[in-house]
VEXMIPA-76870 format. One record per atom (N, C-alpha, C, O): x, y, z; residue number from 1; atom name; chain; residue in three letters. Coordinates in pm, whole numbers, plus 50000, padded with zeros to 5 digits. Layout:
<rs>
(r (X; Y; Z); NUM; CA; A; ALA);
...
</rs>
This chain:
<rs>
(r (50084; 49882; 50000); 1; N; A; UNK);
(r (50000; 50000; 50000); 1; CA; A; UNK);
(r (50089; 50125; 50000); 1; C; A; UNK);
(r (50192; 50134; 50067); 1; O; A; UNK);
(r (50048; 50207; 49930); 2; N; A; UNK);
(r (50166; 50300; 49914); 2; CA; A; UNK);
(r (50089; 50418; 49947); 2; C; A; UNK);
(r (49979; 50454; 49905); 2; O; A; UNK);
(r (50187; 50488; 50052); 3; N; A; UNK);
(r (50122; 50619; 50176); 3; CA; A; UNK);
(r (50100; 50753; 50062); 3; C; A; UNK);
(r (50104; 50758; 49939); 3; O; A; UNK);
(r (50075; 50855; 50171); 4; N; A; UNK);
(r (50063; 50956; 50065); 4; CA; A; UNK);
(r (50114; 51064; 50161); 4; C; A; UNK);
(r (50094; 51105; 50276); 4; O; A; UNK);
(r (50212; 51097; 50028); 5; N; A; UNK);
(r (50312; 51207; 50075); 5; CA; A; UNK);
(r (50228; 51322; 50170); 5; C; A; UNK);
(r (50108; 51339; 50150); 5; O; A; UNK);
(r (50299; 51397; 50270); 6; N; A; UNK);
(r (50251; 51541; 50344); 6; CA; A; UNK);
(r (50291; 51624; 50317); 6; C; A; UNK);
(r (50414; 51635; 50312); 6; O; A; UNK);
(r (50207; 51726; 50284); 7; N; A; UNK);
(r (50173; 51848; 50325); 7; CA; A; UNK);
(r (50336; 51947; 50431); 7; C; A; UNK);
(r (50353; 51947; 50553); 7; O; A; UNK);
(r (50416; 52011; 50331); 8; N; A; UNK);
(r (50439; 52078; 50407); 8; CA; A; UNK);
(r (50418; 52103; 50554); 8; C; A; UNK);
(r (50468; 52063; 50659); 8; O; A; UNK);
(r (50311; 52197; 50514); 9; N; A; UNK);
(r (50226; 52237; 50622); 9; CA; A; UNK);
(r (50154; 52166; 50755); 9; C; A; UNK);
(r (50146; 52197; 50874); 9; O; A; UNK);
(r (50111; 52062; 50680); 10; N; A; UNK);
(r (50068; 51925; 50770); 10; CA; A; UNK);
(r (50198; 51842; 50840); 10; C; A; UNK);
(r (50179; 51779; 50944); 10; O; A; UNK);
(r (50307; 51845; 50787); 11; N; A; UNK);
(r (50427; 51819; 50851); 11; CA; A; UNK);
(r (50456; 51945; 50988); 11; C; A; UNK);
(r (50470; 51908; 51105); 11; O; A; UNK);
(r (50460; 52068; 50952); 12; N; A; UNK);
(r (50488; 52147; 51052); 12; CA; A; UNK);
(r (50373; 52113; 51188); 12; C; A; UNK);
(r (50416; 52096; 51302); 12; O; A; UNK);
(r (50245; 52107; 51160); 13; N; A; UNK);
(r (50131; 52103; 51245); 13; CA; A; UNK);
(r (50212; 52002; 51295); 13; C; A; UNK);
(r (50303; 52027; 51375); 13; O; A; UNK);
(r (50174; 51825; 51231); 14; N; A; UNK);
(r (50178; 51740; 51304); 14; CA; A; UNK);
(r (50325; 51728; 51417); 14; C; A; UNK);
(r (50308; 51680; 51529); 14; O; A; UNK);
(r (50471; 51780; 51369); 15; N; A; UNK);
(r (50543; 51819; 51461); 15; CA; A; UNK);
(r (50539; 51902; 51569); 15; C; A; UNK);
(r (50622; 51878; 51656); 15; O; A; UNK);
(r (50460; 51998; 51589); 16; N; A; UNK);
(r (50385; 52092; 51653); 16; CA; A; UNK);
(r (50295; 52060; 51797); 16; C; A; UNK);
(r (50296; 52094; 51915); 16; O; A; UNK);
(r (50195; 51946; 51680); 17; N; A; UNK);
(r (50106; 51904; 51806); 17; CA; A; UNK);
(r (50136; 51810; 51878); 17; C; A; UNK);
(r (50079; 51794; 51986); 17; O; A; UNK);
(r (50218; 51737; 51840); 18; N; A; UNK);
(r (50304; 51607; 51893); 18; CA; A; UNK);
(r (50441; 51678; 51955); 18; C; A; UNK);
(r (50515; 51593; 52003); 18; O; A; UNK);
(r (50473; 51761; 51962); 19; N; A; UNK);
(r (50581; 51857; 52064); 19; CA; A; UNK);
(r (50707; 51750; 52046); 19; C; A; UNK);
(r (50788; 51720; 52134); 19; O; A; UNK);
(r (50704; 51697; 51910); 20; N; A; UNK);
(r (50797; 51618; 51870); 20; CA; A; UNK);
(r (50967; 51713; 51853); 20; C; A; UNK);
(r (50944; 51818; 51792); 20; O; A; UNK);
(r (51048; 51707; 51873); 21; N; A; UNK);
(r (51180; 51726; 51876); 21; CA; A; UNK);
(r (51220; 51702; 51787); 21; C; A; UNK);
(r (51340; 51681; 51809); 21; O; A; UNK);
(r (51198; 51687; 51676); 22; N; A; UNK);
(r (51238; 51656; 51495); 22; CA; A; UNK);
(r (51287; 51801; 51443); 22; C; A; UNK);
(r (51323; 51889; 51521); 22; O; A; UNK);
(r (51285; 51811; 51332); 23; N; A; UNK);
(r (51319; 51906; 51255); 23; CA; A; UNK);
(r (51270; 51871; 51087); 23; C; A; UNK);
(r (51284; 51755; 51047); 23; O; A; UNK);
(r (51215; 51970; 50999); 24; N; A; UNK);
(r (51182; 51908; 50864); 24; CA; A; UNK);
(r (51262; 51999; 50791); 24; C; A; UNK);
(r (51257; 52121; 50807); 24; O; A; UNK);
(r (51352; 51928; 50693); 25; N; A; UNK);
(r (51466; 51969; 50611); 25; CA; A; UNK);
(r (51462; 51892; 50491); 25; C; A; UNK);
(r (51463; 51769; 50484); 25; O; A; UNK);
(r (51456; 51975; 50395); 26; N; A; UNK);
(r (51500; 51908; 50265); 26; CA; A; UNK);
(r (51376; 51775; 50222); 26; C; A; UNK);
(r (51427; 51697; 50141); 26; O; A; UNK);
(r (51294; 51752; 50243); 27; N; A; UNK);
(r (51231; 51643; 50267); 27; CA; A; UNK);
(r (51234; 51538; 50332); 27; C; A; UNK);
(r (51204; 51426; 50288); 27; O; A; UNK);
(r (51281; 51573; 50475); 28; N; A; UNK);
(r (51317; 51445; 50543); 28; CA; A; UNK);
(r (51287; 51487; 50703); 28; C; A; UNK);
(r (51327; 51595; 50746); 28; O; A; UNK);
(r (51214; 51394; 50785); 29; N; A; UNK);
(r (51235; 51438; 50942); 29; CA; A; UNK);
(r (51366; 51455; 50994); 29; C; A; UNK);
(r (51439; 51395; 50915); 29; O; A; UNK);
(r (51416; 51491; 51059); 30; N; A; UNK);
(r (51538; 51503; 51078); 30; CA; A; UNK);
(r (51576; 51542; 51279); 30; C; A; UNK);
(r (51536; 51628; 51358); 30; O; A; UNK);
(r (51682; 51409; 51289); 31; N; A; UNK);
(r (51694; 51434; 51458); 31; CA; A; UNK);
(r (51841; 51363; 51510); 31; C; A; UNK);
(r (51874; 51247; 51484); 31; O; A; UNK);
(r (51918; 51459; 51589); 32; N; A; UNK);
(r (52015; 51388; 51651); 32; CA; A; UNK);
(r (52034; 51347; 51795); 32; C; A; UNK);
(r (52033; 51427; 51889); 32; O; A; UNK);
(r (52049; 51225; 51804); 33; N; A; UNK);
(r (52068; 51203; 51945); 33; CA; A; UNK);
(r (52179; 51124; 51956); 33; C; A; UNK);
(r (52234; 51047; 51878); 33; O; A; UNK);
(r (52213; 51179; 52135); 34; N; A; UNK);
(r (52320; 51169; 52186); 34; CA; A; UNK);
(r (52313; 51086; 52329); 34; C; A; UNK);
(r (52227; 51088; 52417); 34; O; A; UNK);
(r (52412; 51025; 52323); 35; N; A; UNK);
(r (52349; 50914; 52474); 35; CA; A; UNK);
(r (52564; 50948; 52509); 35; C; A; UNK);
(r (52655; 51015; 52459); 35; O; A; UNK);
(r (52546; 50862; 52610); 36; N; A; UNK);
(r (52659; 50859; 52706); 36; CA; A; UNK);
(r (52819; 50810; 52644); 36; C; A; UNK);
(r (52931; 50854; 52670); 36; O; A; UNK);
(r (52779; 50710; 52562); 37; N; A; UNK);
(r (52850; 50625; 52533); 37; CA; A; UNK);
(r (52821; 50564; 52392); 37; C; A; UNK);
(r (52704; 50557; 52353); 37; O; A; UNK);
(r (52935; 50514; 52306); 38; N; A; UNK);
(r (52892; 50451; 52168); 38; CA; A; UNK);
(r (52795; 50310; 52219); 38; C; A; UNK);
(r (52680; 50300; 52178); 38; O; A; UNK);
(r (52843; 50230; 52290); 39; N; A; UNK);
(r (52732; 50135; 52316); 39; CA; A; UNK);
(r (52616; 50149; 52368); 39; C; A; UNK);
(r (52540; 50053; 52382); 39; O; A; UNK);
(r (52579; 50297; 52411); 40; N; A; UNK);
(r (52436; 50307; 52441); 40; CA; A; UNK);
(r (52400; 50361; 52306); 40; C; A; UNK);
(r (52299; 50315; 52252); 40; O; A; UNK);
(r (52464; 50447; 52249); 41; N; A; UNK);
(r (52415; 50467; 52084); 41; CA; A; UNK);
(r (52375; 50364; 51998); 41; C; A; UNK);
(r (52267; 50359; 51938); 41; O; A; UNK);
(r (52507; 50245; 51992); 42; N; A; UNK);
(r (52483; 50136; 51899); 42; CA; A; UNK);
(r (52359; 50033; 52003); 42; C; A; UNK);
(r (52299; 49963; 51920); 42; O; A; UNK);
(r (52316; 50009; 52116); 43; N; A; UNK);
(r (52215; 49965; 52187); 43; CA; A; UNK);
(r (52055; 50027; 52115); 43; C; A; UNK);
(r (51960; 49953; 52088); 43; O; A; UNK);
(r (52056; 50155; 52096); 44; N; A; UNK);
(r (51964; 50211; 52034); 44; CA; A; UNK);
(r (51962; 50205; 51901); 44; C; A; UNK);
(r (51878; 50270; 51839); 44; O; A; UNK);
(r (52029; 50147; 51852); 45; N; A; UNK);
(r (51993; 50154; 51723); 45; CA; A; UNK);
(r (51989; 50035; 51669); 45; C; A; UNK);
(r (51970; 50015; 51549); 45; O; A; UNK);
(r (52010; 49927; 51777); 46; N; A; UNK);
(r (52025; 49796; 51733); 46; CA; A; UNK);
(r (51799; 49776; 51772); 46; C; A; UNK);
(r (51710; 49720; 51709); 46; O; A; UNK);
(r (51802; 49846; 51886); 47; N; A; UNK);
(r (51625; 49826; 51939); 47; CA; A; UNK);
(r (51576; 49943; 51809); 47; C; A; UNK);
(r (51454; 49958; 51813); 47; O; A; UNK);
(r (51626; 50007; 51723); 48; N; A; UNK);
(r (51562; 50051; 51600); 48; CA; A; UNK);
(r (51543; 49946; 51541); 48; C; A; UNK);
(r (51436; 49899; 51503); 48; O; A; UNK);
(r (51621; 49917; 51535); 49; N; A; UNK);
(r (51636; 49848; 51390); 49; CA; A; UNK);
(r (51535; 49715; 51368); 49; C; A; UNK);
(r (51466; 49688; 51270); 49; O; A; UNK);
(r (51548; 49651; 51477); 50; N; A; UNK);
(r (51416; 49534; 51498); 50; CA; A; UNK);
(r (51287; 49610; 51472); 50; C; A; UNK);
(r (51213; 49590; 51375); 50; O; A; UNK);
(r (51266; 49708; 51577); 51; N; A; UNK);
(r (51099; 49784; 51510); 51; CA; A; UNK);
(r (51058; 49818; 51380); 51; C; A; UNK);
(r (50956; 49789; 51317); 51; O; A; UNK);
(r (51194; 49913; 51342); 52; N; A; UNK);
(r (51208; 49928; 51204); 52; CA; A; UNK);
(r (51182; 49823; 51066); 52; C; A; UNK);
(r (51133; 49863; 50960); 52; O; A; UNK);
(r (51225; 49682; 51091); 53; N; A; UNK);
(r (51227; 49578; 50987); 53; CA; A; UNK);
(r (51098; 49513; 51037); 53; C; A; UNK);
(r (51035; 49473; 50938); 53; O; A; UNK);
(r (51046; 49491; 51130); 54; N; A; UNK);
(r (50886; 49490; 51116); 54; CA; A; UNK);
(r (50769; 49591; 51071); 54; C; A; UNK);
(r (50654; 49556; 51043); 54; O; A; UNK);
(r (50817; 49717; 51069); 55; N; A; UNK);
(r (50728; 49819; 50992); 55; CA; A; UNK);
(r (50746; 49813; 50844); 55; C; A; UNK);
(r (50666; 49863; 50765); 55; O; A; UNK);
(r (50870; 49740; 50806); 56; N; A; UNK);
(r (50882; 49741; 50642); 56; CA; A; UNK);
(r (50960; 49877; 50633); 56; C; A; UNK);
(r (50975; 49923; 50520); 56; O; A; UNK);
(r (51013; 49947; 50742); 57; N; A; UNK);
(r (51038; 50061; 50689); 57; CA; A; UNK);
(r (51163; 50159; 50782); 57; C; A; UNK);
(r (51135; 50201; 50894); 57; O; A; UNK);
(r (51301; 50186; 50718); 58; N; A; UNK);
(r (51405; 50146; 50705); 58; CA; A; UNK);
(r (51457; 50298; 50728); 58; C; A; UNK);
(r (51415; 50360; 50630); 58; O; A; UNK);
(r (51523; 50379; 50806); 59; N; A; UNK);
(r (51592; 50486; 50824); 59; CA; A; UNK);
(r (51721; 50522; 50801); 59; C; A; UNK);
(r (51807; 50438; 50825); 59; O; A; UNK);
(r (51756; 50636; 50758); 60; N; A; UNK);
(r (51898; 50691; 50653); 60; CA; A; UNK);
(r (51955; 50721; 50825); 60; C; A; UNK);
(r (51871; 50764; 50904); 60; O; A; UNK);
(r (52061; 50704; 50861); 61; N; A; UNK);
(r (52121; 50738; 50949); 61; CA; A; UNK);
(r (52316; 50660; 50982); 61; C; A; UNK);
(r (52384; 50572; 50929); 61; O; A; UNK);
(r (52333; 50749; 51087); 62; N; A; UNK);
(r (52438; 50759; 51075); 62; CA; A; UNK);
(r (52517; 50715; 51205); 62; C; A; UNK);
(r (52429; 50704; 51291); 62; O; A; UNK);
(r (52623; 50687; 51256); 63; N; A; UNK);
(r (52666; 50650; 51363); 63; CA; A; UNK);
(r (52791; 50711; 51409); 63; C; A; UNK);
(r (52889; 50679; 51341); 63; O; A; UNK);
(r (52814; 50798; 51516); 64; N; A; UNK);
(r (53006; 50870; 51479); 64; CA; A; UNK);
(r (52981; 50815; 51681); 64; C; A; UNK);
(r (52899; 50867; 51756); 64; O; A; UNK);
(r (53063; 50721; 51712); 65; N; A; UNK);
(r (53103; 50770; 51890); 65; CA; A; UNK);
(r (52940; 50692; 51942); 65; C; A; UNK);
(r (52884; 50583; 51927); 65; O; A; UNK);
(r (52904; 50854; 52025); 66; N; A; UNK);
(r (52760; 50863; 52099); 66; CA; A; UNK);
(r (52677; 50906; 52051); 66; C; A; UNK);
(r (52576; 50920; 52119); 66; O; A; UNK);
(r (52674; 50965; 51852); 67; N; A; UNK);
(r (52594; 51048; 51824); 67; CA; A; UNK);
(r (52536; 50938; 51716); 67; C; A; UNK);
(r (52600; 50839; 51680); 67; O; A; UNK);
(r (52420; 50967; 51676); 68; N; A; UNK);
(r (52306; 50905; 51579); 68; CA; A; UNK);
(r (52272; 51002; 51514); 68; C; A; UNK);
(r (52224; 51096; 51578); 68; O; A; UNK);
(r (52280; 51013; 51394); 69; N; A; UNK);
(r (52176; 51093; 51291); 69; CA; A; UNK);
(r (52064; 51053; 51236); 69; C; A; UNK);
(r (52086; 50952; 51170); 69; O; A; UNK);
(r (51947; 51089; 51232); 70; N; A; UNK);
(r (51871; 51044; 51194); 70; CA; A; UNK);
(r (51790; 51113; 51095); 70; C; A; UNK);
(r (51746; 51226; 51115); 70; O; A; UNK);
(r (51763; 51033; 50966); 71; N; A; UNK);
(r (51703; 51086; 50830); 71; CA; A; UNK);
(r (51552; 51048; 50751); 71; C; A; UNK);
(r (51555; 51013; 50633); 71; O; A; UNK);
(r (51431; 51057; 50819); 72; N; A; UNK);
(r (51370; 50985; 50788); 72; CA; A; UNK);
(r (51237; 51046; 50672); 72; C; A; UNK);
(r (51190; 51159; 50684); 72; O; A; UNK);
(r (51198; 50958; 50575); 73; N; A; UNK);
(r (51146; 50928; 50439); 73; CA; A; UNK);
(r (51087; 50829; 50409); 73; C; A; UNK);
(r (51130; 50717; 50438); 73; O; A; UNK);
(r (50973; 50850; 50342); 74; N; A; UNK);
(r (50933; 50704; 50322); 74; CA; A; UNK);
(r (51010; 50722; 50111); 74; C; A; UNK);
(r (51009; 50821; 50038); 74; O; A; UNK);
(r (51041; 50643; 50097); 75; N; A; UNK);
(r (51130; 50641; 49965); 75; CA; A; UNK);
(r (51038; 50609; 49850); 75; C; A; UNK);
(r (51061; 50646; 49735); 75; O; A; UNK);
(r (50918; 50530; 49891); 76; N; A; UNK);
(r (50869; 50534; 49761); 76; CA; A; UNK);
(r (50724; 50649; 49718); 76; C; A; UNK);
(r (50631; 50651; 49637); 76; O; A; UNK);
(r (50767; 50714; 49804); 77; N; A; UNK);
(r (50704; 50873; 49774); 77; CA; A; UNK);
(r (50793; 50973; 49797); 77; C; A; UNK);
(r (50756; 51089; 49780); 77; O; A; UNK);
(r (50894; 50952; 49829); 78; N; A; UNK);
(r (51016; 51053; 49769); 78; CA; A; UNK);
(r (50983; 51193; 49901); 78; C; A; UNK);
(r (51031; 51305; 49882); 78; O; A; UNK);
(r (50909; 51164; 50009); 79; N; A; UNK);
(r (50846; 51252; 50071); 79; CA; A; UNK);
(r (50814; 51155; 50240); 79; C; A; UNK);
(r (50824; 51036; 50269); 79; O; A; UNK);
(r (50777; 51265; 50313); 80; N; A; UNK);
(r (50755; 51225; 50425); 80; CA; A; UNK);
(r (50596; 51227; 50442); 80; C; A; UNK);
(r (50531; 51330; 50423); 80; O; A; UNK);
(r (50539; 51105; 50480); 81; N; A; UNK);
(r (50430; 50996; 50561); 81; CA; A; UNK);
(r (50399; 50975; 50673); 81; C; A; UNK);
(r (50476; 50998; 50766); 81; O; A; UNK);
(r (50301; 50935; 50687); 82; N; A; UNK);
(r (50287; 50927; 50872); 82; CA; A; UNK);
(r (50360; 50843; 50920); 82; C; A; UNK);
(r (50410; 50850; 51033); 82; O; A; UNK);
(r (50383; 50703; 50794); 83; N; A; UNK);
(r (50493; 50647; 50878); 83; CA; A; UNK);
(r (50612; 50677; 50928); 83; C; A; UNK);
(r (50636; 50618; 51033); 83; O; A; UNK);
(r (50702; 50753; 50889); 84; N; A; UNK);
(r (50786; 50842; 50894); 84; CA; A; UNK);
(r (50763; 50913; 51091); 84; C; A; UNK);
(r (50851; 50936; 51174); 84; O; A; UNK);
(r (50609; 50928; 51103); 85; N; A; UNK);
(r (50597; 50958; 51224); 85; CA; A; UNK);
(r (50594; 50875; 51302); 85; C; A; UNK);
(r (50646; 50888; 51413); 85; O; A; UNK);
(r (50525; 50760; 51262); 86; N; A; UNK);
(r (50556; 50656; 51359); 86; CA; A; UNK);
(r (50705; 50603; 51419); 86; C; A; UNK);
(r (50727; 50589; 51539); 86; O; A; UNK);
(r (50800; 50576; 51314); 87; N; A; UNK);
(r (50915; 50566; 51324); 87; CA; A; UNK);
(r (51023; 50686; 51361); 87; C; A; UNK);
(r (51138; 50664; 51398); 87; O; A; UNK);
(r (50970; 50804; 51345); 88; N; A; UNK);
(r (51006; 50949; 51462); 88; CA; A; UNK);
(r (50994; 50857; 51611); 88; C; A; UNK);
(r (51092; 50824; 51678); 88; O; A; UNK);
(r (50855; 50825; 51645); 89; N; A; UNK);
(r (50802; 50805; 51763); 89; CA; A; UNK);
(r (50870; 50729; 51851); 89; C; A; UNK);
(r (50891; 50753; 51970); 89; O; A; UNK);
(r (50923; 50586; 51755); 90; N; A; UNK);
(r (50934; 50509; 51781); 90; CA; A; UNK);
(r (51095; 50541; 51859); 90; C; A; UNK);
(r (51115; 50543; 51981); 90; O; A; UNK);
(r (51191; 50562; 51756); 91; N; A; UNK);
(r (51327; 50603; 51805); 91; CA; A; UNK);
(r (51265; 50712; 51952); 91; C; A; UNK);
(r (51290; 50677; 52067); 91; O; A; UNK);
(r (51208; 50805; 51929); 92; N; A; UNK);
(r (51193; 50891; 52074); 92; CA; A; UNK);
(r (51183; 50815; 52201); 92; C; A; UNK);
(r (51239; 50858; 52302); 92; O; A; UNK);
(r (51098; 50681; 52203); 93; N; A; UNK);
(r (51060; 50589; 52298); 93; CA; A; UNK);
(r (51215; 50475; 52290); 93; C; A; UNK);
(r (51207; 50402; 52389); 93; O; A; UNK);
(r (51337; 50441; 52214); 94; N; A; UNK);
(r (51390; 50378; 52228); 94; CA; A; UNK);
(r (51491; 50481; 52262); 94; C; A; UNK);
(r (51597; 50417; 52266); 94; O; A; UNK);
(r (51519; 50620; 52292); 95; N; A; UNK);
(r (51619; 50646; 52306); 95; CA; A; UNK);
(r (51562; 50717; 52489); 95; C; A; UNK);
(r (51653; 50783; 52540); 95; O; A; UNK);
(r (51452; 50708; 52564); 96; N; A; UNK);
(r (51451; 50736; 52668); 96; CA; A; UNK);
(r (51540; 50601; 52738); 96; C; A; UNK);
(r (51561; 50597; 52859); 96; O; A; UNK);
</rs>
């Protein structure tokens, strides 16, 4: 089933009302986090990555130390989706 791209605008709201900590750039959610240590970084991104490959749906990111970049898109709309929010959500709840 293939999502349907957002709204600018509907991107700013839904970051807004969800007091989400993202950023929207270039077409992509966009968020960095920072934990203590590279193994609490690579810990978080290893509990992404399982949620992630059960949603079908796969995040651009990056790994340096303690820091994570995170780039998220759904790719076959070239644009950001709610899934895109879900998987915002999701990293927010794996990196408390």
């Amino acid at each position: 089933m293939k999502r349907k791209k957002l709204s600018k605008k509907k991107i700013n709201k839904l970051l807004k009302s969800r007091e989400m900590n993202w950023n929207y750039e270039k077409g992509f959610l966009k968020k960095t986090f920072e934990f203590e240590s590279f193994t609490a970084a690579f810990s978080f991104m290893t509990a992404v990555a399982f949620e992630a490959e059960k949603m079908n749906h796969h995040p651009n990111w990056s790994n340096v130390y303690n820091r994570v970049d995170i780039h998220l898109q759904t790719h076959d709309t070239a644009g950001v989706t709610g899934l895109d929010f879900e998987l915002a959500s999701l990293c927010d709840r794996a990196a408390r």
